[in-house]
N, C-alpha and C positions, 0 to 999 in steps of 0.2 A: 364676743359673740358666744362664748363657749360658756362664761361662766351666766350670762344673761337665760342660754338654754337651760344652764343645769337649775339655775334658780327657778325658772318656770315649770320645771319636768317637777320639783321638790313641791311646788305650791300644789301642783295640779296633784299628785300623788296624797298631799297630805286633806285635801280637800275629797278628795275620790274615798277615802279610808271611810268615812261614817257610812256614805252611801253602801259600801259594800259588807261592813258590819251590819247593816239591818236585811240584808237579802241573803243572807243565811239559811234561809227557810226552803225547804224544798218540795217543790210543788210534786208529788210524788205521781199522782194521778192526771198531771198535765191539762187540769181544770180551768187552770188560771184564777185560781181562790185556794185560801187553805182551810181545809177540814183542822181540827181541833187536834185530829192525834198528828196534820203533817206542824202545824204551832209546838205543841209540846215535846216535838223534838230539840226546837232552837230554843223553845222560852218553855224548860223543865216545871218552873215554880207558877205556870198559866192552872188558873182555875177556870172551870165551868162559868160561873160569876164573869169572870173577867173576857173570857170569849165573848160569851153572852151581847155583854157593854162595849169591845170593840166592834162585833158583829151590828153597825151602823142601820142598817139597810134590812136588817132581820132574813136574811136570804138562807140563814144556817152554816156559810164558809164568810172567808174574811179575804176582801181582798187587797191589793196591793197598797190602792190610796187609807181604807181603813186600817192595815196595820200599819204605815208611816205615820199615820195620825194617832194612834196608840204607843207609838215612839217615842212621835214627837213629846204627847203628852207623859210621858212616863210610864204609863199602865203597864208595858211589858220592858223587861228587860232580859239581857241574856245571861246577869248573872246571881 
């Protein structure tokens, strides 16, 4: 039972890791979107251009499901 736990605790852990490498981002202004200067805190190398192009929805912030999908697709990364 014990080693059945720890195998599940490891999968679950290593499954959880991406998720919380992309929520990095810190909603500074508690908007529930992120403005460009709270982005270029986690993704330094974000240009205007590429705001822009994840900015889906043209609203001027980006939010949660558009930066996953800017992730997903590679557009930003963190490093």
């Amino acid at each position: 039972m014990t080693k059945t736990f720890a195998t599940a605790a490891a999968i679950l852990g290593f499954a959880a890791a991406p998720a919380l490498a992309e929520t990095m981002v810190e909603d500074t202004d508690a908007n529930g979107t992120y403005s460009m200067e709270e982005l270029v805190t986690a993704y330094p190398g974000l240009t205007e251009e590429v705001f822009i192009e994840i900015d889906t929805d043209d609203s001027g912030d980006v939010s949660e499901d558009e930066l996953t999908a800017a992730v997903d697709e590679g557009l930003v990364t963190s490093g």
